[in-house]
CHARMM internal coordinates of N, CA and C (Angstrom, degrees):
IC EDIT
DIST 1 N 1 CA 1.4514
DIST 1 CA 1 C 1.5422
ANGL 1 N 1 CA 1 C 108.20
DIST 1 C 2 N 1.4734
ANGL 1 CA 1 C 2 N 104.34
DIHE 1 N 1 CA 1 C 2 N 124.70
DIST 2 N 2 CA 2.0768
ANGL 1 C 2 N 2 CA 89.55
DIHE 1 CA 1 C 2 N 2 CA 169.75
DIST 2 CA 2 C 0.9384
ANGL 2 N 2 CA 2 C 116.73
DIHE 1 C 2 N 2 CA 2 C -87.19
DIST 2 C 3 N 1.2031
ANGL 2 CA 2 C 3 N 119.43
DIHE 2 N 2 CA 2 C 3 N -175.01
DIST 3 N 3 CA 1.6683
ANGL 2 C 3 N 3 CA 138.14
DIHE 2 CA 2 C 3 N 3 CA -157.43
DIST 3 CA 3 C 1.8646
ANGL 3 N 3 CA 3 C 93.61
DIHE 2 C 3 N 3 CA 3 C -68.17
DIST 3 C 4 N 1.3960
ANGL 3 CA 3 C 4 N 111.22
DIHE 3 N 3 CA 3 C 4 N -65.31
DIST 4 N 4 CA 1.5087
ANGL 3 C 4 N 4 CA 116.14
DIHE 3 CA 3 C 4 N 4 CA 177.40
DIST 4 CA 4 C 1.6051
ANGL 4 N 4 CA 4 C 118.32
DIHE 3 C 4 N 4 CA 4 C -23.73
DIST 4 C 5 N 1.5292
ANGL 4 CA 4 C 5 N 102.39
DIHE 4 N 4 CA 4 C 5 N -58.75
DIST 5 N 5 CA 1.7485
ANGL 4 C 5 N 5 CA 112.63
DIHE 4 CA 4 C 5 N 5 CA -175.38
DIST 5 CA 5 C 1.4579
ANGL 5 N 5 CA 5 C 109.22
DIHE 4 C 5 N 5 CA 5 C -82.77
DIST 5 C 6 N 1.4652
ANGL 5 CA 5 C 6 N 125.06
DIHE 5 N 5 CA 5 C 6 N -14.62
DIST 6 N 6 CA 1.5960
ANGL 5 C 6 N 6 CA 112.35
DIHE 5 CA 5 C 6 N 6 CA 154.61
DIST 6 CA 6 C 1.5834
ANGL 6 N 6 CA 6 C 121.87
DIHE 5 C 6 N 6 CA 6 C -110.54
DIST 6 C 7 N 1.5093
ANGL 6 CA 6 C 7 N 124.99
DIHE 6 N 6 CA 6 C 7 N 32.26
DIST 7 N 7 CA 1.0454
ANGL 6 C 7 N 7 CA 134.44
DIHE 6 CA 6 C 7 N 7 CA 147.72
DIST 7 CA 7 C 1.9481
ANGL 7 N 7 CA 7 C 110.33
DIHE 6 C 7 N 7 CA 7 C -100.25
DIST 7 C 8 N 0.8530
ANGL 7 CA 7 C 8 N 102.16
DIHE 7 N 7 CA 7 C 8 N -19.21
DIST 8 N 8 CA 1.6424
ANGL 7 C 8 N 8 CA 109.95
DIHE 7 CA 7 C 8 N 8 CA -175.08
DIST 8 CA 8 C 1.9577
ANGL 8 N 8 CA 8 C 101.87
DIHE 7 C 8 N 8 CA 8 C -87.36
DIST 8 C 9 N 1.3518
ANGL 8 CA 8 C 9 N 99.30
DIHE 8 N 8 CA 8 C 9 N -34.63
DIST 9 N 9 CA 1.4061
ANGL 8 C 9 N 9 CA 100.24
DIHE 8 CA 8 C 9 N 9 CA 172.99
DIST 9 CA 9 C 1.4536
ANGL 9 N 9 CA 9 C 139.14
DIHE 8 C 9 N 9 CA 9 C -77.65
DIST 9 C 10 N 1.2130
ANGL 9 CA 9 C 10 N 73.08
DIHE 9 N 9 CA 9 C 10 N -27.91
DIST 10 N 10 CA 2.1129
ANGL 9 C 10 N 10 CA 102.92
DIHE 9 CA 9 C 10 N 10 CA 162.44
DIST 10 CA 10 C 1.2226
ANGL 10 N 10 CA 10 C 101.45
DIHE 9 C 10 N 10 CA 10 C -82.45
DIST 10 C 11 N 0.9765
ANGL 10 CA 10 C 11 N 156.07
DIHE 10 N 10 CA 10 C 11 N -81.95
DIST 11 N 11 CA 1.3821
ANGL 10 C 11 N 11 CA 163.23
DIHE 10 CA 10 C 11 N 11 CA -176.38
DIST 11 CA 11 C 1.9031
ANGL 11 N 11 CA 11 C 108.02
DIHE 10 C 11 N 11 CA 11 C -27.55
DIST 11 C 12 N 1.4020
ANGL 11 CA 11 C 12 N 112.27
DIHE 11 N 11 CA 11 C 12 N -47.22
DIST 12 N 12 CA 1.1514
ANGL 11 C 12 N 12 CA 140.78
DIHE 11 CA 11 C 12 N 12 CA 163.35
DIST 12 CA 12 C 1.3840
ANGL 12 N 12 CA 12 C 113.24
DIHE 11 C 12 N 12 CA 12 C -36.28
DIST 12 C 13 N 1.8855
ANGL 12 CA 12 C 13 N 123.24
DIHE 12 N 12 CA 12 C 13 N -53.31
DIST 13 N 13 CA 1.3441
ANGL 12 C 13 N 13 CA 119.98
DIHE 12 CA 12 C 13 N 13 CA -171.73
DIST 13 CA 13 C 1.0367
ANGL 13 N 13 CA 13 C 94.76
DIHE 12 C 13 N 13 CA 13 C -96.22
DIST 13 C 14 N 1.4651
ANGL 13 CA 13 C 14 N 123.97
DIHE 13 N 13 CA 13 C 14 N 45.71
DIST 14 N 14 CA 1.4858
ANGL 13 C 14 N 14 CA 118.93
DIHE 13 CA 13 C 14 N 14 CA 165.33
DIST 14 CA 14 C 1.7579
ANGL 14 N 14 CA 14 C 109.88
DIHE 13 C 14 N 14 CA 14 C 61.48
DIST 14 C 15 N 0.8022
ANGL 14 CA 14 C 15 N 122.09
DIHE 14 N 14 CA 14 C 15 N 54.34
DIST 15 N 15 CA 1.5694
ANGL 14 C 15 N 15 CA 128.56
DIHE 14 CA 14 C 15 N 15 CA -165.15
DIST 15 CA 15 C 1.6575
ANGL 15 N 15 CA 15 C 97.17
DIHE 14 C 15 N 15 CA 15 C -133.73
DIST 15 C 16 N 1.4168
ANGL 15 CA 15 C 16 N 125.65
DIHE 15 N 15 CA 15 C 16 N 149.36
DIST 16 N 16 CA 1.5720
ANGL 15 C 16 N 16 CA 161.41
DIHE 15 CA 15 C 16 N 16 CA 175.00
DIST 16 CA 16 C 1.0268
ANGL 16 N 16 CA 16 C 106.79
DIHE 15 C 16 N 16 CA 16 C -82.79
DIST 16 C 17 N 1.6301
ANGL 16 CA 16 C 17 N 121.73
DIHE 16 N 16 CA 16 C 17 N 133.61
DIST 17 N 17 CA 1.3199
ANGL 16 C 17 N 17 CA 127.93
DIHE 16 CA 16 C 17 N 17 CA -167.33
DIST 17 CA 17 C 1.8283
ANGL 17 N 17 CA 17 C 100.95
DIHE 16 C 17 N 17 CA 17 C -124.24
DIST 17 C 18 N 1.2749
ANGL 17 CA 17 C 18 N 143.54
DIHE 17 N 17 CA 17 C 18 N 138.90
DIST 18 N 18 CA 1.4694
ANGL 17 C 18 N 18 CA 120.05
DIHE 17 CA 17 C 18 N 18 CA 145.08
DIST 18 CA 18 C 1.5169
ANGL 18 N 18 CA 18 C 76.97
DIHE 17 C 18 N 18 CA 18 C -120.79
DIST 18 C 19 N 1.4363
ANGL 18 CA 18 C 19 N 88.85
DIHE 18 N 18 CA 18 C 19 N -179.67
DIST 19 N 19 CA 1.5375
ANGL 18 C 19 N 19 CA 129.95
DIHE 18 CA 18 C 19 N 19 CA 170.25
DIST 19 CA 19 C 1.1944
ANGL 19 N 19 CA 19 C 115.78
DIHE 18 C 19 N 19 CA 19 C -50.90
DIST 19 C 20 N 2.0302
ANGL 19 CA 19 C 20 N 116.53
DIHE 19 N 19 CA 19 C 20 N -50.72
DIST 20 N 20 CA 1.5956
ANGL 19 C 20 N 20 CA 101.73
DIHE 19 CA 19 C 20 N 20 CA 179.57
DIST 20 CA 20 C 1.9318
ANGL 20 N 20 CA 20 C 110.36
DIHE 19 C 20 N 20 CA 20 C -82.59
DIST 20 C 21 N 1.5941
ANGL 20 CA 20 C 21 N 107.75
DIHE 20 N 20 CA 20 C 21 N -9.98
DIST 21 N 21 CA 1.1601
ANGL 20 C 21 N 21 CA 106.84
DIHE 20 CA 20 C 21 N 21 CA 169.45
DIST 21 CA 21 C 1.3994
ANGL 21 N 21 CA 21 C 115.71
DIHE 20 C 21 N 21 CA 21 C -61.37
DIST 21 C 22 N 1.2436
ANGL 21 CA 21 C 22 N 119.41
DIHE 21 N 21 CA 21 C 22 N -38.83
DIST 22 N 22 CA 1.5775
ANGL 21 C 22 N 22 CA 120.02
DIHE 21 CA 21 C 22 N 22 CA 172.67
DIST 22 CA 22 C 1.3540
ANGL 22 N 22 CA 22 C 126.65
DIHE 21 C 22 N 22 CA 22 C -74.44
DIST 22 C 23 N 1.3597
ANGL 22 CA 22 C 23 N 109.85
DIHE 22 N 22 CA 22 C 23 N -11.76
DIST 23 N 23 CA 1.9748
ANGL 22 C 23 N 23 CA 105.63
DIHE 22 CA 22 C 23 N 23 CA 170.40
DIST 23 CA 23 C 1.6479
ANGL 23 N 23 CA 23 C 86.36
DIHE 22 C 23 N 23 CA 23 C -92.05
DIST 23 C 24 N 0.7891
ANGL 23 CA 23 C 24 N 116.98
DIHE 23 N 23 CA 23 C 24 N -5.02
DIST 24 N 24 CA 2.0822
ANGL 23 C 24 N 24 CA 98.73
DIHE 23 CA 23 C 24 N 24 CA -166.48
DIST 24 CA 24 C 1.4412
ANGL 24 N 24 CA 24 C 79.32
DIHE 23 C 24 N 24 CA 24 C -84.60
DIST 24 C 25 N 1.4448
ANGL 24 CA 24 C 25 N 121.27
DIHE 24 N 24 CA 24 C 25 N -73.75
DIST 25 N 25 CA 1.4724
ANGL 24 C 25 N 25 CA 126.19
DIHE 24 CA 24 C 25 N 25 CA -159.75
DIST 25 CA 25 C 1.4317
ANGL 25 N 25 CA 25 C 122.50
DIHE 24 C 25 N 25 CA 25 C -46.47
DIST 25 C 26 N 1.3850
ANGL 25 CA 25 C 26 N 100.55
DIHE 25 N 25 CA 25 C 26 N -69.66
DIST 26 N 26 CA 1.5773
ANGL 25 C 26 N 26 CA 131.03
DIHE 25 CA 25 C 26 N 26 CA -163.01
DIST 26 CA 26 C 1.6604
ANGL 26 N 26 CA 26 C 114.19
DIHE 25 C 26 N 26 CA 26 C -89.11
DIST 26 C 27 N 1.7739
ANGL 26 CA 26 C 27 N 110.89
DIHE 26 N 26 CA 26 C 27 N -34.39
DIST 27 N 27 CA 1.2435
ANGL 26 C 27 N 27 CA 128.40
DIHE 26 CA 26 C 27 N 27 CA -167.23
DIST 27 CA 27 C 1.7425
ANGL 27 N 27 CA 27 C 114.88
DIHE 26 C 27 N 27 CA 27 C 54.96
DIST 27 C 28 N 0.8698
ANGL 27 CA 27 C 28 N 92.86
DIHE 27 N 27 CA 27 C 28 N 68.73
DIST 28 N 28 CA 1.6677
ANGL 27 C 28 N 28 CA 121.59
DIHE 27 CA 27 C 28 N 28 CA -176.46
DIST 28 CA 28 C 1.6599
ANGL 28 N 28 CA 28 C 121.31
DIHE 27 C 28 N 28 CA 28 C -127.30
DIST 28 C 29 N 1.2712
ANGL 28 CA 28 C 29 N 117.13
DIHE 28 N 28 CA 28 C 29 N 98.14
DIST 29 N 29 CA 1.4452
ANGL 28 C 29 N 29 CA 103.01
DIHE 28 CA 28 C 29 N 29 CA -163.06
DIST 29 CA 29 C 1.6384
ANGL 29 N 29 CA 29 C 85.61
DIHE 28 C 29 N 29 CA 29 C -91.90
DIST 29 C 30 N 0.8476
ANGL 29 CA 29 C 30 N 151.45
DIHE 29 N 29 CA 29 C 30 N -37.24
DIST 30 N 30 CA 1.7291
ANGL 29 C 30 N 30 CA 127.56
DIHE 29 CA 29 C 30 N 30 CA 158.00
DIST 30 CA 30 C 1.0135
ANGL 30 N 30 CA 30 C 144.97
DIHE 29 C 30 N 30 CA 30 C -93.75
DIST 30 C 31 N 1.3747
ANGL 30 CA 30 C 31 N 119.51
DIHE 30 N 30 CA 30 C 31 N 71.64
DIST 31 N 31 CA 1.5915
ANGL 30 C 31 N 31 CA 145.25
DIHE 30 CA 30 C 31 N 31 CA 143.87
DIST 31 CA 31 C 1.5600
ANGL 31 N 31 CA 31 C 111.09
DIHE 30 C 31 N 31 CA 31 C -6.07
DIST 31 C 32 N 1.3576
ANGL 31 CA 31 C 32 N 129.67
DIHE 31 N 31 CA 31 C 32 N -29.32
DIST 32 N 32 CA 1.1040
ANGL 31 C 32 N 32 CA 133.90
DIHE 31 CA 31 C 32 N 32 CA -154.29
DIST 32 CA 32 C 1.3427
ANGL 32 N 32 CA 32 C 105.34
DIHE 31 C 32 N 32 CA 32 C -97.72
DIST 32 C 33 N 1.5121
ANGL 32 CA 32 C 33 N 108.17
DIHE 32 N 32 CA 32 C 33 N -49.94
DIST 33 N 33 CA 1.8297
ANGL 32 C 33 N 33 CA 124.64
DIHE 32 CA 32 C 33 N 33 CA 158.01
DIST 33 CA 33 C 1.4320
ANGL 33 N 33 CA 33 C 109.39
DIHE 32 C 33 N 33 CA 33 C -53.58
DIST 33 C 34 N 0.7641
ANGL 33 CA 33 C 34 N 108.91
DIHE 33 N 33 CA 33 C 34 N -49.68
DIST 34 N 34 CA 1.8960
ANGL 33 C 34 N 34 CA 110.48
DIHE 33 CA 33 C 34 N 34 CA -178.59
DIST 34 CA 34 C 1.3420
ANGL 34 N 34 CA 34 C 104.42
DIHE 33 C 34 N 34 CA 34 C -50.70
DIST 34 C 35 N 1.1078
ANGL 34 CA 34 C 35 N 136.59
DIHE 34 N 34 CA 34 C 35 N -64.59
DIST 35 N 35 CA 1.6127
ANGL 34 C 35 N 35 CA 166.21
DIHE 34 CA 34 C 35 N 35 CA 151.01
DIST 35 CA 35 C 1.3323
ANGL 35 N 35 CA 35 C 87.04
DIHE 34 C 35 N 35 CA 35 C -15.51
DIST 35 C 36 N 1.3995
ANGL 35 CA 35 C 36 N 133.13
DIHE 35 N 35 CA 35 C 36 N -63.00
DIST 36 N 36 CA 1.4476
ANGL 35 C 36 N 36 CA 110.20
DIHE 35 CA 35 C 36 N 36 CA -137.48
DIST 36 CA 36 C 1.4480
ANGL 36 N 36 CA 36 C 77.16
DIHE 35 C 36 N 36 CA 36 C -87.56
DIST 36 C 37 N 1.5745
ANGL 36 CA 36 C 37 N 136.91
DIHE 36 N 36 CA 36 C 37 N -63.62
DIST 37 N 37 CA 1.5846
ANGL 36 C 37 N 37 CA 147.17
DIHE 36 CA 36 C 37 N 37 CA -179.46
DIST 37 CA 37 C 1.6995
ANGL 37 N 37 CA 37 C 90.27
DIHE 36 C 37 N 37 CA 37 C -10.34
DIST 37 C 38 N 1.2968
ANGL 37 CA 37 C 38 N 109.96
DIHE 37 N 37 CA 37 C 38 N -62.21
DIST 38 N 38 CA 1.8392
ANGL 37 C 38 N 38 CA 119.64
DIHE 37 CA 37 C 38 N 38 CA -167.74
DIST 38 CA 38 C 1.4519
ANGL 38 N 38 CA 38 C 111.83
DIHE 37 C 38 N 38 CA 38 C -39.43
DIST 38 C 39 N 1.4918
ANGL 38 CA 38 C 39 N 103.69
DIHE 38 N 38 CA 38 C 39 N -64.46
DIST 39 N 39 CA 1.7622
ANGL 38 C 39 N 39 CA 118.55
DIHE 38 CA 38 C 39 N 39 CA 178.58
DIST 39 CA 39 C 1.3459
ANGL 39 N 39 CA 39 C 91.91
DIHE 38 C 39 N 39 CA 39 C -60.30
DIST 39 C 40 N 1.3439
ANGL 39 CA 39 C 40 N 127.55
DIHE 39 N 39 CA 39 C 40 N -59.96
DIST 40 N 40 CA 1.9249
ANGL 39 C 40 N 40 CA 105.76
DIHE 39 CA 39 C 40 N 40 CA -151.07
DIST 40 CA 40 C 1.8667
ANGL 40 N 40 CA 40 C 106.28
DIHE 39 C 40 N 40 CA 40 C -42.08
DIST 40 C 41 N 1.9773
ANGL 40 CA 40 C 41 N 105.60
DIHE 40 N 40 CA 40 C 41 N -29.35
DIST 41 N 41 CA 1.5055
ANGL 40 C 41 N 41 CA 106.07
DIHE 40 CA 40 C 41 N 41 CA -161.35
DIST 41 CA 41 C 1.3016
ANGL 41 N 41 CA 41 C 98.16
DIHE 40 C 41 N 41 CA 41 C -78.63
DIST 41 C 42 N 1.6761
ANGL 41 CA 41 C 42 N 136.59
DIHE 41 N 41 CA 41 C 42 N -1.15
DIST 42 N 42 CA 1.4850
ANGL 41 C 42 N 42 CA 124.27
DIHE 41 CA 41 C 42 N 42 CA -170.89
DIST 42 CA 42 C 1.5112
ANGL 42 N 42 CA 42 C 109.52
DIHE 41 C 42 N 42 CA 42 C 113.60
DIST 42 C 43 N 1.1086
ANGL 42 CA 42 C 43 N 125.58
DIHE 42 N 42 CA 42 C 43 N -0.89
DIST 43 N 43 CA 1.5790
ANGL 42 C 43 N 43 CA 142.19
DIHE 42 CA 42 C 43 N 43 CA -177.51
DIST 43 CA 43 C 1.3650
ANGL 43 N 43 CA 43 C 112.79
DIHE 42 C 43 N 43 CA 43 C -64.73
DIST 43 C 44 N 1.4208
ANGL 43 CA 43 C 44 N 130.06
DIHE 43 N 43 CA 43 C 44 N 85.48
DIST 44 N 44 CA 1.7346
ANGL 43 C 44 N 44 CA 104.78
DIHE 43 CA 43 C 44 N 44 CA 169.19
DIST 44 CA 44 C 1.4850
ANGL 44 N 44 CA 44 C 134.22
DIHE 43 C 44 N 44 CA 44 C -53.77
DIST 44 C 45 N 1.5004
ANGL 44 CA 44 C 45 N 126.32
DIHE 44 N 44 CA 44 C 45 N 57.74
DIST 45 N 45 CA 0.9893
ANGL 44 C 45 N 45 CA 128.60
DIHE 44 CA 44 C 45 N 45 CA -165.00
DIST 45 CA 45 C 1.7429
ANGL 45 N 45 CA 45 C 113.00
DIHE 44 C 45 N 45 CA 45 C -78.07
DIST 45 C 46 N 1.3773
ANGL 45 CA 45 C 46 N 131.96
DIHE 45 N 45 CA 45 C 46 N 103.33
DIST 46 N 46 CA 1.3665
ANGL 45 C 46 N 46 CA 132.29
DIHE 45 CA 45 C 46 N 46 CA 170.12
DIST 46 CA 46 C 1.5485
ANGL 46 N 46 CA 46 C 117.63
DIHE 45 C 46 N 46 CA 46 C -64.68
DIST 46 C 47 N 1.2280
ANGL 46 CA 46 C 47 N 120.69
DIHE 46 N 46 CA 46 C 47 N 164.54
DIST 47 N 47 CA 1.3728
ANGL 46 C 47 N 47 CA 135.13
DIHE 46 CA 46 C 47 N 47 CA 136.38
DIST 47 CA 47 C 1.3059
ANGL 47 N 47 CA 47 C 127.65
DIHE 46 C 47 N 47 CA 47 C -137.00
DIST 47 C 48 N 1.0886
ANGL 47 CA 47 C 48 N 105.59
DIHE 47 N 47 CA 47 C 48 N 141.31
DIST 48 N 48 CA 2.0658
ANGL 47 C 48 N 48 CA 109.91
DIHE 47 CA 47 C 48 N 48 CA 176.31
DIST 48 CA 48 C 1.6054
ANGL 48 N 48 CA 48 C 110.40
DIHE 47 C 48 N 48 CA 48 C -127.75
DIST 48 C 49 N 1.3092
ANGL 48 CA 48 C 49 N 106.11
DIHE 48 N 48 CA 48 C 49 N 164.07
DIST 49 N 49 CA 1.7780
ANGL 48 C 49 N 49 CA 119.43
DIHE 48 CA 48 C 49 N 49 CA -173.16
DIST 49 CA 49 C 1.4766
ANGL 49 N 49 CA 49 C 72.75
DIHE 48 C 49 N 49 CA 49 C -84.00
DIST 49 C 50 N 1.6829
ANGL 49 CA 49 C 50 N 96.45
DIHE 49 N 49 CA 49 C 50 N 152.70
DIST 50 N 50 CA 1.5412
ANGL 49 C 50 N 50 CA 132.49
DIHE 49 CA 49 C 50 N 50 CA -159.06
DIST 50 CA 50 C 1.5949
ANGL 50 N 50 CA 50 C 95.23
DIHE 49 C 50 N 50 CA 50 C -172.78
DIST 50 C 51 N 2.1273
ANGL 50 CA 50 C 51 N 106.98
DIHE 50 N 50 CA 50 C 51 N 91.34
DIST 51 N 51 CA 1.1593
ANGL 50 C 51 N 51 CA 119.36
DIHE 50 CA 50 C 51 N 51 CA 164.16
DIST 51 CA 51 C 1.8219
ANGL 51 N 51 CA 51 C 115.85
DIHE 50 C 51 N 51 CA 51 C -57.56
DIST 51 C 52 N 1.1084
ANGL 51 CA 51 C 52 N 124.00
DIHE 51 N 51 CA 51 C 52 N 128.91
DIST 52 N 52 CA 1.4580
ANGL 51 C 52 N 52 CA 126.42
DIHE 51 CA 51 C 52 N 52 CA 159.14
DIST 52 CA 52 C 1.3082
ANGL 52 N 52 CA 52 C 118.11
DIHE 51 C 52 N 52 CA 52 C -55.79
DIST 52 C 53 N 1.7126
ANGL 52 CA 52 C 53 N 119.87
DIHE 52 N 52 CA 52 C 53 N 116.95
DIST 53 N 53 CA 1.6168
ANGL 52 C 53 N 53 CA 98.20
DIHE 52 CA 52 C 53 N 53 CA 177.59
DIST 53 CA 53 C 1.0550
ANGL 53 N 53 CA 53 C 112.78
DIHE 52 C 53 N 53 CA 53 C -88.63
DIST 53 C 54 N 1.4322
ANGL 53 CA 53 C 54 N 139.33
DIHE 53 N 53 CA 53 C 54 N 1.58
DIST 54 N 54 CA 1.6839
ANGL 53 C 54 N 54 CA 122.32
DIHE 53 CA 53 C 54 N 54 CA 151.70
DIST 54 CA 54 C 1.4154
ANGL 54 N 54 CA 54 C 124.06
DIHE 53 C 54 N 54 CA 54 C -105.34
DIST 54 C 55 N 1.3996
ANGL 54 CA 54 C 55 N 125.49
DIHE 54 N 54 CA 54 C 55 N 6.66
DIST 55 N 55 CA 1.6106
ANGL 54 C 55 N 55 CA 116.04
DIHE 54 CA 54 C 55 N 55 CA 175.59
DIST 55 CA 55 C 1.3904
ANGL 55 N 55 CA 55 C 90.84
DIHE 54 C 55 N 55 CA 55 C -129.61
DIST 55 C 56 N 1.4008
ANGL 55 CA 55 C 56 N 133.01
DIHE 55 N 55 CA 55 C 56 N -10.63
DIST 56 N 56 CA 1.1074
ANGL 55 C 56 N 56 CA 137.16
DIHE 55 CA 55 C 56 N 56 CA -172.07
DIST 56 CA 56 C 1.8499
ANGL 56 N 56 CA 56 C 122.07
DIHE 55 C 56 N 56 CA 56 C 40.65
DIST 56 C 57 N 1.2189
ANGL 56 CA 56 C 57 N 94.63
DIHE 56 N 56 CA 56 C 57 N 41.41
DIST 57 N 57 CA 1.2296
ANGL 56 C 57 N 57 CA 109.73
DIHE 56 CA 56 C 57 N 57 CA 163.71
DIST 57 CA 57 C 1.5470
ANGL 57 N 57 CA 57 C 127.60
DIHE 56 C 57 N 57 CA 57 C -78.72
DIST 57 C 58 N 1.4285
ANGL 57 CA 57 C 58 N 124.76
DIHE 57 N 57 CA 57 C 58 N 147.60
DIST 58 N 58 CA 1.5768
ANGL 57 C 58 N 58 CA 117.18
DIHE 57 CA 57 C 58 N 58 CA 173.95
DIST 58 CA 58 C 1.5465
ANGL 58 N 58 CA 58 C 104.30
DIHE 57 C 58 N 58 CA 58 C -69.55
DIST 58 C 59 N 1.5077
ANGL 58 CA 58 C 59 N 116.84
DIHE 58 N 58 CA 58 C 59 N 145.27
DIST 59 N 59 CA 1.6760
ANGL 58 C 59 N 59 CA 104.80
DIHE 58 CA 58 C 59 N 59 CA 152.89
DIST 59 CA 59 C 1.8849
ANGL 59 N 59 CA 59 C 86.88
DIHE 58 C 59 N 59 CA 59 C -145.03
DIST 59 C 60 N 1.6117
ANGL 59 CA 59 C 60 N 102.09
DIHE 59 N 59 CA 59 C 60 N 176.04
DIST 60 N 60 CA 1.2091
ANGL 59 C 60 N 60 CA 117.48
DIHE 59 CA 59 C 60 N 60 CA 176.85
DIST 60 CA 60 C 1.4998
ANGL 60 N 60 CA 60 C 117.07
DIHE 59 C 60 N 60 CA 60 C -90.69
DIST 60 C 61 N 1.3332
ANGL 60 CA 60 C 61 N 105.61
DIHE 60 N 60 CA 60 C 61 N 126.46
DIST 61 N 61 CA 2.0491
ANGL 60 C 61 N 61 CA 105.22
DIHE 60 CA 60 C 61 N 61 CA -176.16
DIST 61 CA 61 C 1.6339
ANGL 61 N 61 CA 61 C 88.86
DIHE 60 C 61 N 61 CA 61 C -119.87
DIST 61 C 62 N 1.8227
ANGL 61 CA 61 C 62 N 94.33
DIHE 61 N 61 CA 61 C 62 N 121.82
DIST 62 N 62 CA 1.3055
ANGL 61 C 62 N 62 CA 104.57
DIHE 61 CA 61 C 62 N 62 CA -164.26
DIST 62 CA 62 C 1.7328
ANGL 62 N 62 CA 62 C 84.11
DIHE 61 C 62 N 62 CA 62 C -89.86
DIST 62 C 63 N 1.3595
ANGL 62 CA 62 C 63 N 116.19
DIHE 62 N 62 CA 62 C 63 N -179.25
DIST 63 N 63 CA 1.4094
ANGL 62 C 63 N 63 CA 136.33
DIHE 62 CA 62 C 63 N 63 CA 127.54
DIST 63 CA 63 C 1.4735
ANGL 63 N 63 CA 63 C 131.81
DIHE 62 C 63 N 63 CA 63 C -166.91
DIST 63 C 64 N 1.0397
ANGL 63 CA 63 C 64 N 121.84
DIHE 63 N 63 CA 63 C 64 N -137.52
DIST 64 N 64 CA 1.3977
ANGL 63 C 64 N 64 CA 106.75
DIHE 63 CA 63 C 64 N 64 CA -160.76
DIST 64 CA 64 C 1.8928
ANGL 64 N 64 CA 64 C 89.85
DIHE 63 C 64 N 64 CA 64 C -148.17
DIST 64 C 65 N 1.6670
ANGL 64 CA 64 C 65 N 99.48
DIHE 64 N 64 CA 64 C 65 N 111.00
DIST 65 N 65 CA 1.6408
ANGL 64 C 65 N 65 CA 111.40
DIHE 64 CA 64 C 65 N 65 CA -168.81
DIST 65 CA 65 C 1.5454
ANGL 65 N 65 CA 65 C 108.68
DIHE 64 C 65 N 65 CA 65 C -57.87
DIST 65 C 66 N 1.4296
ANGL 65 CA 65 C 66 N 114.76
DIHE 65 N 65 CA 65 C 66 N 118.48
DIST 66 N 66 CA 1.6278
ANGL 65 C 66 N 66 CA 117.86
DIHE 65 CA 65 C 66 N 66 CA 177.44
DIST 66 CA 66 C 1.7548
ANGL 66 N 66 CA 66 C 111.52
DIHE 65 C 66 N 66 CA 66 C -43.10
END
COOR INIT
IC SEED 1 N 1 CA 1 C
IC BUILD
């Protein structure tokens, strides 16, 4: 299975994506390329700013628009 068809499948059970969630899972350090690959096929794939509550850093929390 590639990274595309088990990020789309996760995304699918209604499930939250970041970036370090996707090297843990998938081992994909760009989630963001994957994402865009997703939409070009017809995919409503979102992202939103997602404060860190302990380093309080921005990251991207993908998902997949109901």
């Amino acid at each position: 299975m590639t990274q595309q068809t088990q990020i789309l499948a996760f995304l699918r059970a209604g499930r939250v994506l970041t970036p370090l969630d996707a090297l843990h899972r998938f081992g994909t350090l760009r989630l963001a390329a994957r994402c865009h690959d997703l939409r070009a096929a017809g995919h409503d794939i979102r992202c939103r700013r997602f404060v860190t509550p302990t380093t309080h850093k921005v990251v991207g929390l993908y998902y997949l628009a109901p």
